[in-house]
Structures are given as C-alpha cells and as structure tokens.
C-alpha positions in Angstrom: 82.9 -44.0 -146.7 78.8 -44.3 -147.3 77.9 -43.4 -150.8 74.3 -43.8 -152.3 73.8 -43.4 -156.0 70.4 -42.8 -157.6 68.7 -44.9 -155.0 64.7 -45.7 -156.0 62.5 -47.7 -153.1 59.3 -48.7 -153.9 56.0 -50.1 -151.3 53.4 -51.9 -153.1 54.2 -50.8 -156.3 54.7 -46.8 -155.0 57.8 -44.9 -155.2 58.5 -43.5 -152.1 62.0 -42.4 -152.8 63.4 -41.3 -156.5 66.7 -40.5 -157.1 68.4 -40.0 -154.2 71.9 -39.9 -153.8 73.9 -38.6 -150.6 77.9 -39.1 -149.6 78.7 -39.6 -145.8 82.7 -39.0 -145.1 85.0 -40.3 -143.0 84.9 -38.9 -139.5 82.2 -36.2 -140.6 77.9 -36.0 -138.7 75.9 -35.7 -141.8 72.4 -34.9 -141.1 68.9 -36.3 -142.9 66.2 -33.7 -142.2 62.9 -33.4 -143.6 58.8 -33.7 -142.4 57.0 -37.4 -141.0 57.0 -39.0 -144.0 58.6 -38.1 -146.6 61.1 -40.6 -146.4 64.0 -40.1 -143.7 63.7 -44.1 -142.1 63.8 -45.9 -145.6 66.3 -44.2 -146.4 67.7 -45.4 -143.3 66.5 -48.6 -143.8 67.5 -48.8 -147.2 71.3 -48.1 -146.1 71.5 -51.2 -143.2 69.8 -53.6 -146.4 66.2 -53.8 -144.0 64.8 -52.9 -147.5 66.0 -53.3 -150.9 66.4 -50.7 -153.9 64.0 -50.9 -156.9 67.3 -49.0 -158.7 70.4 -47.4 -157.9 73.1 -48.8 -155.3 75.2 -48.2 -152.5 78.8 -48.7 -151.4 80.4 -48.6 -148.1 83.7 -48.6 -147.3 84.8 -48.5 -150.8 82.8 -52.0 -151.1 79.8 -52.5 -153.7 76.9 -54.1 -150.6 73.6 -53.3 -152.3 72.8 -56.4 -152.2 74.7 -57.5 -149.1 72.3 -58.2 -145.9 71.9 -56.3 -142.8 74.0 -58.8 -140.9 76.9 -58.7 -143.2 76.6 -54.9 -143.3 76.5 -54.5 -139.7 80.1 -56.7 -139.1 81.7 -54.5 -141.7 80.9 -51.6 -139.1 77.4 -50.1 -140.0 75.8 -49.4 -136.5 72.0 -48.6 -136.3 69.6 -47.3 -134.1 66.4 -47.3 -135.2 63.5 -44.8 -134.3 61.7 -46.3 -132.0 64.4 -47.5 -130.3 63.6 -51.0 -130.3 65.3 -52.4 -127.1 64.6 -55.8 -126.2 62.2 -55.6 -123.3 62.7 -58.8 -121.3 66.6 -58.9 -121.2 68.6 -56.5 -118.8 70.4 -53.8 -119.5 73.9 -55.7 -119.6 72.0 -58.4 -121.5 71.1 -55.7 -124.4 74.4 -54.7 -124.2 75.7 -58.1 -125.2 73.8 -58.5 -128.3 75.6 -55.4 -129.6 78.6 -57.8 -129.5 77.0 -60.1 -132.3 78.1 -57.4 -134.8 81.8 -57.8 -134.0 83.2 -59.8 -136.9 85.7 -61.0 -133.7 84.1 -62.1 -131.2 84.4 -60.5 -127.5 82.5 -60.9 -124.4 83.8 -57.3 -122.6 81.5 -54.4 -123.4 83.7 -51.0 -123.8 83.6 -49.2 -120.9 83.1 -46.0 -122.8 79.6 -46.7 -123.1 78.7 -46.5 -119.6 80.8 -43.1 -119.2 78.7 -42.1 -122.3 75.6 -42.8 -120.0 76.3 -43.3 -116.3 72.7 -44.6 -115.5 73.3 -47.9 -117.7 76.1 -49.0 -115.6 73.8 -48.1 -111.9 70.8 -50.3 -113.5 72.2 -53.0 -116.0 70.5 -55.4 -113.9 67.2 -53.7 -114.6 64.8 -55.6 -117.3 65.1 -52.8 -120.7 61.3 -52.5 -120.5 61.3 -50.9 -117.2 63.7 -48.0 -118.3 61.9 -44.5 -119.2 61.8 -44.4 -122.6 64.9 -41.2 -122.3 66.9 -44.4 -120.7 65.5 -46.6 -123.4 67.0 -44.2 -126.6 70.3 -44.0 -124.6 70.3 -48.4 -124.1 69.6 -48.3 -127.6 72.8 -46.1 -128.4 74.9 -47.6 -126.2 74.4 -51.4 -127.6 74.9 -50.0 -131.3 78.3 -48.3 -129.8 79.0 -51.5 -128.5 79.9 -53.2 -131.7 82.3 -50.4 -132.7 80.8 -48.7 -135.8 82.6 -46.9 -138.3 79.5 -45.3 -139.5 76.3 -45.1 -136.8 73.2 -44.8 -138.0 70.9 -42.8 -135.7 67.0 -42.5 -136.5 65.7 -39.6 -134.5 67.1 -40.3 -131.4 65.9 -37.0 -129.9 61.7 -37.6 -130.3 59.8 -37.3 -127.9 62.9 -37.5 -125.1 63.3 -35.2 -122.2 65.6 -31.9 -122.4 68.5 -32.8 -120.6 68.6 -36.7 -121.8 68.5 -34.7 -125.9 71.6 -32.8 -124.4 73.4 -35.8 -123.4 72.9 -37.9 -126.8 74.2 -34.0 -128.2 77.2 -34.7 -126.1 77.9 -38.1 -127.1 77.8 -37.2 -131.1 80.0 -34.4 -130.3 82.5 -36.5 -128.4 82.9 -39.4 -131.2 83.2 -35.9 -133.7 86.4 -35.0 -131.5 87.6 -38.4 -130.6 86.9 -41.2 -132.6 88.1 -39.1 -136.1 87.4 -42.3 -138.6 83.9 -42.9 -137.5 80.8 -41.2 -139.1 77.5 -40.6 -138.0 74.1 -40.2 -140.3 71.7 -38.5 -138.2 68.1 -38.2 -138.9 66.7 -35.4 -137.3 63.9 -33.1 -137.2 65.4 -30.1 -134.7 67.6 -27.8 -136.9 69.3 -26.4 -133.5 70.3 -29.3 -132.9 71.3 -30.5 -136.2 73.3 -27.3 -136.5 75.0 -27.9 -133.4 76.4 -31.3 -134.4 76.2 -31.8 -138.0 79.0 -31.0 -140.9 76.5 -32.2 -144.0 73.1 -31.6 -144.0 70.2 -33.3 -146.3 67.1 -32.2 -146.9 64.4 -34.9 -147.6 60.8 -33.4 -149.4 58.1 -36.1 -151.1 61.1 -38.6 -151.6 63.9 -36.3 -153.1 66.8 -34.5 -152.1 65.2 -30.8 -151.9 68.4 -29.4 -150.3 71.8 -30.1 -149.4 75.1 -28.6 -148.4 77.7 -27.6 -145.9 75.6 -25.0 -143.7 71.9 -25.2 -142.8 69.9 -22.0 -143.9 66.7 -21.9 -142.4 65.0 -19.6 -144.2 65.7 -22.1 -147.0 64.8 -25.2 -145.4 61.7 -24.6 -143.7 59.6 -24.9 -145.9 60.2 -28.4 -146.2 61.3 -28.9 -142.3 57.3 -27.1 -141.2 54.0 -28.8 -140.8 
C-alpha cells in the first residue's frame, strides 16, 4: 500500500535521513521506533509531502506521489496525526471534527459516529473550545478528526507522549479495533514504548542517525535497545 524507496531528506544542506526504505501493507500496524531525533517525524513528514526528498520516492496505493502535495495525498486516504497534536484551539470540538471532512474527495457534512464510540468524552464536550481539553483529550480530538476523513493508511506521530495511563490504553484500543475491523486500512505508528508497540504492531522499524538499523516481523529487545535507550 505505502512503499518508500531509498528516500534521502536533507535541512540546510544536512542529511538527516539516507537511504531509507520501509513497506506498509494493507490492513497491517507497522511501527517506526527509534531515540528523539534521529529521524521518526520526517520520515513522517516526508510520507504526507510536508517535506520533500533530496532522492528516492514514494508510492501509495500503487500510485507514484513523491511529488504529489499533502492535500492531494490526504484525499487519496493518507490520514495524519502529528506529534504534537496540533488541534485548532479556538474551534470546538465538533468544529475540529469538521475539518477532518476536508480530506473527503466527496464531500459530507455527517461525522462517523464511530469516532465518538472510539472516545466517549468527544461527544459529552463537542461544544467545548479544543484549547480547553487536557492535552490526553487533545491527542484523542486529534485522532478522532484524522478518523474522520476515512483513511486507508493513518499516520500516527507518538500519540502516547506524555499522555496519562488509561487515555495510552484507550488510543491501544482503538489501533487494535481498526486491526480487527477495518481489514484494508493501515496504520504507521511512531512510537517510542516497545510494550506498547509489541502489543499492536505486525512490522516494526528501527530508526538510528537516519538509517534503518533494524527491521522485521517481531521486536527483540535485546537487539533494539541499544538504539531505543538514552
């Protein structure tokens, strides 16, 4: 579904990621671990077409979109949540909610009710302003508005830092219920916690000084933390 060949990204003339290529299946949680910065969010970012490739390219859906933008990428079902959240703070809940909708190549003005099952509290407050919500309630209004538009691939930026326990559990349940129910749709999951990366994930990447260091089907910790420890 997500395929990234050989990508290269570059800040002021630096190479901050060499050579990286990664696979994302149908239906499958891949997960991107690896230390602060090494690389996880432009990788990220590189993948929605926030930042472009110095070299290599990427294809989605069986479509070339390297140089496609982050609008076009986003109505042929890319779905992001970055770290940080990045609600908007002076529109309500049902209001952040609605720009998810924007990404819907057809239009529609009903939000999926699944969202709110997904996280009960967004339905109780959606007349609450985003910037009052905790910032546990924040993540999950950022979650919900990328569900919104109906990815086929979600991208998730650490969406467990710096969150409270039992919030982390229900994002944990959420990722496991699109694994069991929605069977096309994928999910690339930055994350830094390999309990909970092993408790959703079916792929796991291993990010050190801007290559892959480690990749496959299980998660061995004794060969991963050295690149997972401060």
């Amino acid at each position: 579904m997500l395929k990234l060949s050989n990508i290269e990204v570059a800040y002021d003339g630096s190479t901050v990621i060499r050579d990286v290529s990664m696979n994302v299946e149908e239906g499958k949680v891949v997960c991107l671990m690896g230390r602060n910065g090494v690389g996880k969010s432009t990788i990220i970012k590189t993948i929605m077409g926030v930042i472009q490739p110095e070299q290599g390219g990427l294809s989605y859906d069986g479509e070339e979109v390297t140089n496609r933008n982050s609008t076009y990428r986003a109505r042929k079902g890319l779905g992001y949540v970055p770290q940080g959240r990045e609600i908007f703070p002076q529109l309500t809940i049902y209001e952040n909610l609605l720009m998810g909708l924007e990404a819907r190549t057809k239009k529609e003005e009903k939000i999926d009710e699944k969202v709110y099952e997904y996280f009960p509290v967004l339905e109780e407050m959606k007349s609450r302003r985003g910037g009052d919500l905790s910032g546990g309630q924040q993540q999950q209004l950022a979650i919900a508005r990328a569900l919104v538009s109906n990815p086929s691939c979600l991208l998730l930026d650490e969406p467990t830092e710096g969150i409270q326990p039992n919030i982390v559990a229900d994002i944990q349940e959420v990722i496991k219920d699109i694994k069991r129910n929605q069977e096309k749709t994928s999910i690339l999951l930055v994350e830094q916690s390999i309990d909970f990366a092993k408790s959703v994930g079916d792929y796991f990447y291993v990010i050190d000084k801007g290559r892959v260091a480690y990749e496959g089907e299980e998660l061995v910790e004794q060969d991963v933390k050295q690149y997972l420890s401060v």
